[in-house]
C-alpha positions in Angstrom: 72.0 3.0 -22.1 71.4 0.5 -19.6 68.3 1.1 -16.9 68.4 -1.3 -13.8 64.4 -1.2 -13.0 63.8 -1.6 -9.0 59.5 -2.7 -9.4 57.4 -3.6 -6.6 56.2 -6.6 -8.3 56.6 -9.1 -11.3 54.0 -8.9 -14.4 51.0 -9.9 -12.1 51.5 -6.9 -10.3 48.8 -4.3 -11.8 51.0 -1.4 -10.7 54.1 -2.9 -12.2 53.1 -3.7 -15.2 51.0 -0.9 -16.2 54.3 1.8 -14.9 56.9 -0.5 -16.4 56.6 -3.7 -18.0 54.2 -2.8 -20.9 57.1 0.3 -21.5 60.1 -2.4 -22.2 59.9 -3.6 -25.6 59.4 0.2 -26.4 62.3 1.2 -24.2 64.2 -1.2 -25.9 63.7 0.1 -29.6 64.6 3.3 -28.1 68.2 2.3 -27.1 67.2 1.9 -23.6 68.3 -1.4 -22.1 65.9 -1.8 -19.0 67.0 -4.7 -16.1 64.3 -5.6 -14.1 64.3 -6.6 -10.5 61.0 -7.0 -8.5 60.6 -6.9 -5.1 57.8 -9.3 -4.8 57.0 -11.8 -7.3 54.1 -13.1 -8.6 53.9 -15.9 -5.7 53.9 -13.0 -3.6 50.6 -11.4 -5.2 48.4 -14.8 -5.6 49.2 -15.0 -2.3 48.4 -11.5 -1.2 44.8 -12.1 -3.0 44.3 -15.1 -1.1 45.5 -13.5 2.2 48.3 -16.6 2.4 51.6 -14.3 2.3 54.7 -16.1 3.3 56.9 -14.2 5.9 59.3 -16.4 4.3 59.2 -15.3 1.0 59.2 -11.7 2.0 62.1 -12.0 3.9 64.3 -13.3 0.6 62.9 -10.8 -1.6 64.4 -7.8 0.2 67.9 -9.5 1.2 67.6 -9.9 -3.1 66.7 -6.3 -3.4 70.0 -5.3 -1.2 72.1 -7.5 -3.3 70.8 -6.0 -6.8 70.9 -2.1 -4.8 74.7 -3.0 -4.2 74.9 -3.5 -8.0 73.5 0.0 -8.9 77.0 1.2 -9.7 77.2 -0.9 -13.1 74.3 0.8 -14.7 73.5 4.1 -16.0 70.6 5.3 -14.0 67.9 3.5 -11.5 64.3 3.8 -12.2 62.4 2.7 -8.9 58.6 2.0 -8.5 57.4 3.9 -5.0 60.4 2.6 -3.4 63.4 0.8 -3.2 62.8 -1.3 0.8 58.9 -0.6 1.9 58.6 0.0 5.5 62.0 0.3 6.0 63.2 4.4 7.1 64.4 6.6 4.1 67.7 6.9 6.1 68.8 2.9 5.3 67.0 2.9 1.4 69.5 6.0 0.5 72.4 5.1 2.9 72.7 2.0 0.7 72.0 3.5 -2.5 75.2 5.3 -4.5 75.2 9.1 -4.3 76.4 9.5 -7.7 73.7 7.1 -9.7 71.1 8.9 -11.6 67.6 8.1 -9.4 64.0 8.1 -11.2 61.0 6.9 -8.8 57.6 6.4 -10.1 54.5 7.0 -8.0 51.0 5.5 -9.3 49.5 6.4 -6.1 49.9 8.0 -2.6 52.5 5.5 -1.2 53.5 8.1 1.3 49.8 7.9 3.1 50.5 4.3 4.3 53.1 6.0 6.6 52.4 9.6 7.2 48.7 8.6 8.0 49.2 4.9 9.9 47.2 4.4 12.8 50.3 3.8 14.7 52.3 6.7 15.9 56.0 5.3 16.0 54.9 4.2 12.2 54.0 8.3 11.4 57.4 8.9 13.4 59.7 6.8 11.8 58.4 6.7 8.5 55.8 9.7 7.5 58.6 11.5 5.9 60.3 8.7 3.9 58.9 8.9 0.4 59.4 12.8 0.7 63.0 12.0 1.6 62.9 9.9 -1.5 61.8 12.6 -4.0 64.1 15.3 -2.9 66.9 12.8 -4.0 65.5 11.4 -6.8 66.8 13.3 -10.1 63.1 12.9 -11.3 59.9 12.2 -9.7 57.5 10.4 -12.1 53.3 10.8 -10.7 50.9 9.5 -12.2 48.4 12.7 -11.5 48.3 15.7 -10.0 47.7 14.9 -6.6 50.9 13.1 -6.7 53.0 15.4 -8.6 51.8 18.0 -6.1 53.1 16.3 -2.7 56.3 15.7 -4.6 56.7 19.7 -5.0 55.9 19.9 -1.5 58.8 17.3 -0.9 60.8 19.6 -2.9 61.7 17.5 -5.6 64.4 18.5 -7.8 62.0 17.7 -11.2 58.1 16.7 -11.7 56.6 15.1 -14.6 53.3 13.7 -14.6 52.6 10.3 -16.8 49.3 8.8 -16.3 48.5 5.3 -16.3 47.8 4.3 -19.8 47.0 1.2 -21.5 47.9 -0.7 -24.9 45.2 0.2 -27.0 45.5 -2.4 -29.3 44.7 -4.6 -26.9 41.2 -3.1 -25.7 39.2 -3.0 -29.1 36.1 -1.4 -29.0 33.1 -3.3 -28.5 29.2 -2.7 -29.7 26.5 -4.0 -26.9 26.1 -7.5 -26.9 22.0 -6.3 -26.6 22.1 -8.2 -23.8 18.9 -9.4 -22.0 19.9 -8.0 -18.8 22.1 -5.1 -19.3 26.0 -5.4 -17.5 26.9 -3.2 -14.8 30.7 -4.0 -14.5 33.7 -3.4 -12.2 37.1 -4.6 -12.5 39.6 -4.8 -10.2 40.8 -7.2 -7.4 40.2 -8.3 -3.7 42.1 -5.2 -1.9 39.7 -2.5 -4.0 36.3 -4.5 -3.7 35.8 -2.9 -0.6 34.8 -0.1 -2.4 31.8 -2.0 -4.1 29.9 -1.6 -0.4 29.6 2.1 -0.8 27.2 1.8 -4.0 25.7 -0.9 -2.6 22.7 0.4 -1.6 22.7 2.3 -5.0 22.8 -0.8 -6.6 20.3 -2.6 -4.7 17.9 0.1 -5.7 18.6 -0.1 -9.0 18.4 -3.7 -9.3 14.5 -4.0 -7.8 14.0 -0.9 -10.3 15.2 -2.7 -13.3 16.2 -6.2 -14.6 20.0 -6.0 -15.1 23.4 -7.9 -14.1 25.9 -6.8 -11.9 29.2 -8.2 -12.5 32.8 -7.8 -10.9 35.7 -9.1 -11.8 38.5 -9.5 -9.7 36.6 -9.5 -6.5 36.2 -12.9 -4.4 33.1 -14.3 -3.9 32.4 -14.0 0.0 33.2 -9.9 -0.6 29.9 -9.8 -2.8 27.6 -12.0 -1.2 25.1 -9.6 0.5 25.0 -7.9 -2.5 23.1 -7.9 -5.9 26.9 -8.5 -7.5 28.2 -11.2 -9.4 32.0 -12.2 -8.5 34.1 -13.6 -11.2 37.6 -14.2 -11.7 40.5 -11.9 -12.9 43.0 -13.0 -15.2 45.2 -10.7 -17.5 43.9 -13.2 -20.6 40.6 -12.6 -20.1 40.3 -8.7 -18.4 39.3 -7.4 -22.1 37.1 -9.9 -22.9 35.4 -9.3 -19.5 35.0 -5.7 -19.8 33.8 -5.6 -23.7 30.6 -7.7 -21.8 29.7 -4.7 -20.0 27.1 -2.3 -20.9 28.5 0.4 -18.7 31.3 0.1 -16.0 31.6 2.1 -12.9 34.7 3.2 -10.2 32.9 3.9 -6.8 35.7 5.8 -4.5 35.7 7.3 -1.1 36.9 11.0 -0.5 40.0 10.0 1.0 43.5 10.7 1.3 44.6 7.4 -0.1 41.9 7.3 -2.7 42.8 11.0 -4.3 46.4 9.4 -5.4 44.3 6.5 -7.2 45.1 6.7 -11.4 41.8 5.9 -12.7 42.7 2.3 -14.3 39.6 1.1 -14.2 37.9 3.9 -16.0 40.0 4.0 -18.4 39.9 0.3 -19.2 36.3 1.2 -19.6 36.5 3.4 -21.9 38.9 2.1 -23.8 36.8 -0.8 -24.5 33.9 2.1 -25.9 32.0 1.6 -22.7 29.8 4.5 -20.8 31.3 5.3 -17.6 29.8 6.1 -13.8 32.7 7.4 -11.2 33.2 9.2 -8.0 34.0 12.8 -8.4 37.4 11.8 -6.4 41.0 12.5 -7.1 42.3 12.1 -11.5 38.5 10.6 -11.6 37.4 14.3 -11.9 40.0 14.8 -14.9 39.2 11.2 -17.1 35.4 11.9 -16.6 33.8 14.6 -18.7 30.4 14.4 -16.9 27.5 14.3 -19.2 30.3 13.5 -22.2 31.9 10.1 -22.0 30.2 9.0 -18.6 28.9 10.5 -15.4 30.3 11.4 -12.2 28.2 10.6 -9.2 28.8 11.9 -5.4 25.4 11.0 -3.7 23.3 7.8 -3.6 20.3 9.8 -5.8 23.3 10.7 -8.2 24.1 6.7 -8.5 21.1 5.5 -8.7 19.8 8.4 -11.4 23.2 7.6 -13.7 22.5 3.9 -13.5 18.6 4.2 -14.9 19.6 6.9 -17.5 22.5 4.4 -18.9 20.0 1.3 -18.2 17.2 3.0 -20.2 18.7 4.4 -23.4 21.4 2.6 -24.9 22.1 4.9 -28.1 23.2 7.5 -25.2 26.1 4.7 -23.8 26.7 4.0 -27.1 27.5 7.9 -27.7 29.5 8.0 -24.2 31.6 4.6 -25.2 32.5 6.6 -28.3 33.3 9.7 -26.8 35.3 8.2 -23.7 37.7 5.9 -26.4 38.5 8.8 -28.1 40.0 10.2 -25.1 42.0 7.4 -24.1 43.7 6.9 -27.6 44.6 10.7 -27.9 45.8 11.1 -23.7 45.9 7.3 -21.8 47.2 4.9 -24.7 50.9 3.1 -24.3 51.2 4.3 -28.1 51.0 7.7 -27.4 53.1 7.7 -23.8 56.0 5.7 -24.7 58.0 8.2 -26.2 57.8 10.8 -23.7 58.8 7.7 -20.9 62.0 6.7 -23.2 63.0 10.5 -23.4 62.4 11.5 -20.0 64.9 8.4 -18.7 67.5 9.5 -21.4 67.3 12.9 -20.3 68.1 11.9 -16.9 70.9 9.6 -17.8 72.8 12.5 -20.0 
């Protein structure tokens, strides 16, 4: 069975390879050969994170993605991350794409916001329908939650499965406290989610002239941090384990919004796969990974922050109980080794 694989980006993608690339060499013991053809390569994302994107570039990566649609016809089935041509209407991505070719399109978060809720109206015109246009001919409709899975019904999708983002868990060992002098609050993520870091930041600040601890995140640039109590230090996929099994707890602030409710919950359960305590907003699959009072806390208001933060700060047997709890959970429901099956038997039954 041969797969051709349609992802928006090469390996330093996040989204890419967390939905596909970490599936292939299990896909491939399976039977299933798997093509893959980015959109946007890994040029493409340093430059994104150092707000340097070449037109240039952007412009040859989608005349490549029209040649590789026009080979569609030689494989089996297509498997597509979001979509085939962003920002382009639904009517040209399936006009060029052969009726009779088995479609699967992933979703690991609400792609079809950027349109249907752009600031510009001829954008909402033009394009707030595409991705719904998308699932109703896609033969399966992959989401990574339930928020996801649930605009796909609405799009009247033919067929709904939910995967959630998972990770290799032999790559995330579980780590005791480094009894640190100053206890690690950690985040990990990248430039485009820092943002988020501002809403706790107050929460933080508190915290921080309350007790002597260490703020780290990773993956955020330095000039996003610097009016706050936050340490910024760089990402890279060789060191993102190491990083986190530093922390003493990690946290996922999130604003209640459209966008945000499609968000998979990566960073948490990265956490916790690492057997560290956990601190979220009680937004979107955040609700579902976070057993509140169990393997970490979920936190709304700034007194709920700052009140999580102390209790983790002060008694380290009770993060040590919640690191325990939480990578329990992510071997038995967010772990590659327990996914990869159901992904290599959900593209065969689409191909039969």
């Amino acid at each position: 069975m041969r797969v051709l694989a349609f992802s928006r980006y090469a390996q330093l993608g996040a989204s890419s390879r967390l939905r596909l690339y970490q599936y292939l060499p299990y896909l491939k013991d399976a039977g299933i050969e798997v093509i893959v053809a980015p959109l946007l390569g890994d040029d493409y994302v340093r430059g994104l994170y150092g707000n340097n994107v070449s037109k240039l570039l952007v412009f040859k990566a989608y005349i490549a993605r029209l040649m590789f649609m026009l080979r569609a016809g030689q494989f089996d089935m297509v498997w597509v991350e979001k979509e085939m041509l962003p920002w382009l209407p639904g009517w040209i991505e399936l006009g060029l794409f052969p009726a009779s070719i088995p479609l699967v399109v992933d979703y690991d978060d609400a792609v079809f916001h950027r349109y249907d809720r752009h600031r510009l109206s001829i954008v909402r015109s033009i394009l707030g329908r595409k991705i719904d246009k998308v699932m109703q001919r896609a033969n399966l409709v992959v989401a990574g939650n339930e928020y996801l899975a649930n605009r796909a019904r609405s799009a009247g999708a033919f067929r709904v499965e939910i995967v959630p983002t998972v990770v290799d868990i032999t790559r995330y060992a579980i780590s005791e406290s480094d009894n640190n002098a100053l206890p690690i609050i950690g985040w990990i993520g990248s430039p485009s989610t820092a943002k988020f870091l501002h809403q706790v930041a107050p929460a933080l600040k508190e915290v921080v002239a309350m007790r002597t601890v260490q703020v780290i995140a990773v993956g955020a640039n330095a000039d996003q941090t610097a009016d706050l109590p936050i340490t910024a230090l760089p990402w890279t996929e060789a060191t993102e384990v190491t990083d986190i099994q530093h922390f003493d707890m990690g946290i996922m602030p999130l604003p209640d919004a459209p966008f945000e409710r499609g968000k998979c919950g990566y960073k948490l359960i990265q956490y916790m796969a690492c057997g560290k305590s956990v601190i979220a907003s009680p937004v979107g699959v955040n609700c579902k990974i976070v057993d509140d009072g169990v393997d970490g806390f979920l936190a709304a208001t700034h007194a709920d922050w700052v009140a999580a933060l102390i209790k983790l700060i002060d008694h380290p047997e009770l993060r040590k109980q919640m690191g325990y709890a939480g990578r329990g959970k992510i071997e038995t429901g967010y772990s590659l080794q327990m996914t990869a099956g159901r992904v290599a038997d959900l593209l065969k039954s689409v191909a039969m």
